[in-house]
C-alpha positions, 0 to 999 in steps of 0.5 A: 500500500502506498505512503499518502504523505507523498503527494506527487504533482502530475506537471505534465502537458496533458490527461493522456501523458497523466495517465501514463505516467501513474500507470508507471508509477502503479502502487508506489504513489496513491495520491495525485496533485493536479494543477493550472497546467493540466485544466486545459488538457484535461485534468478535471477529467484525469482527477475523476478518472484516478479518482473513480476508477483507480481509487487514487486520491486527489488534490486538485490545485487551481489556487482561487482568489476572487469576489467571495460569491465567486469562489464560493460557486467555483468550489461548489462546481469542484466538490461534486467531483469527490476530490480530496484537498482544493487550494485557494489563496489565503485571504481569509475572504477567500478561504470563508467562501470556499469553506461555505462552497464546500460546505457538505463534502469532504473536501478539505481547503487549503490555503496558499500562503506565499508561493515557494517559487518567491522570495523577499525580492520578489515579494518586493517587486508585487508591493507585498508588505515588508517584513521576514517571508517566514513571519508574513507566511505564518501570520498568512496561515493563522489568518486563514486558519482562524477563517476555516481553512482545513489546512496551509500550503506552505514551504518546508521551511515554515512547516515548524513555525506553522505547526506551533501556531495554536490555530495549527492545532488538528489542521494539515500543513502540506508542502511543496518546494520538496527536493530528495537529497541530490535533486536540482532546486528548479523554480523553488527557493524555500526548499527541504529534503523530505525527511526534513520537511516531515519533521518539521511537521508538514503532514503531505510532501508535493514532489513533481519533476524529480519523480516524473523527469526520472528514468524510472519513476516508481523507483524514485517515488520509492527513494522519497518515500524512504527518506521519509520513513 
């Protein structure tokens, strides 16, 4: 049985090249991520698939933010799919009105803090408030906690400071920006091994390009797996 504290990112073009990839990776991974990337090439249709007829779970990663009466009819639109986690941003607006769109299903709501792509720089350049990207992230996530959220999306570097907060208290903190011992860092800048970042407290790793660029990838999910075992 697969480890579902492994989530891994099907950051391929399209459905059909989704599917081969977790039919290679077969037993080794249970719990898919599907994002922007894949929305036009099928991955609604991909996340029911794996998720109805491969038993797969599935966290579906679009990353809302609008108008609450929005959010809150876009999320009712995707809970009748039976997905397993949902992302929207943090504002705690956003995360209120996806908590109401969900309201009745199972699907949990998660919130993005600051993206792990970014840096101080960056935030710099889009007029985000000053201050130390760890302490703008955690009070991020206690916002969104205290609005309903079932759980952060956070870097591996943030992961204790979150998991102390007392609104963390029974809540998931899932973490991209997971890189195995050895693998190129990509786009990511706030990164972990995955052993770290589940010490940390994160509950699920989000690994995408060093198990799918890999020559073989249920052997490489099996190599995080045993960093985190």
């Amino acid at each position: 049985m697969s480890d579902d504290r492994l989530i891994v990112a099907l950051d391929v073009p399209n459905a059909v090249a989704g599917l081969e990839l977790t039919a290679k990776l077969g037993d080794a991974v249970g719990f898919y991520k599907i994002g922007l990337g894949m929305l036009t090439g099928g991955g609604l249709a991909l996340a029911n698939e794996l998720k109805q007829e491969h038993g797969k779970r599935i966290f579906l990663d679009m990353k809302l933010f609008d108008i609450g009466a929005t959010v809150e009819a876009a999320v009712r639109g995707l809970a009748q799919f039976d997905l397993d986690f949902l992302t929207v941003h943090g504002d705690p607006h956003v995360v209120a009105a996806a908590k109401q769109g969900a309201a009745g299903t199972n699907m949990k709501i998660l919130a993005v803090t600051i993206l792990t792509s970014l840096d101080r720089a960056d935030l710099d350049a889009a007029l985000i408030q000053q201050g130390d990207i760890a302490d703008l992230v955690q009070t991020r996530a206690g916002r969104a906690l205290d609005a309903g959220a079932d759980g952060v999306i956070a870097s591996p570097q943030e992961a204790a400071a979150i998991r102390a907060l007392p609104e963390a208290r029974g809540k998931l903190i899932v973490t991209p920006g997971v890189r195995p011992q050895g693998a190129a860092l990509g786009d990511q800048k706030r990164v972990a091994t995955p052993g770290q970042a589940i010490a940390d407290g994160a509950d699920h790793i989000v690994v995408g390009r060093p198990i799918w660029q890999a020559e073989d990838p249920a052997a490489a999910a099996r190599a995080v797996l045993a960093e985190i075992l």
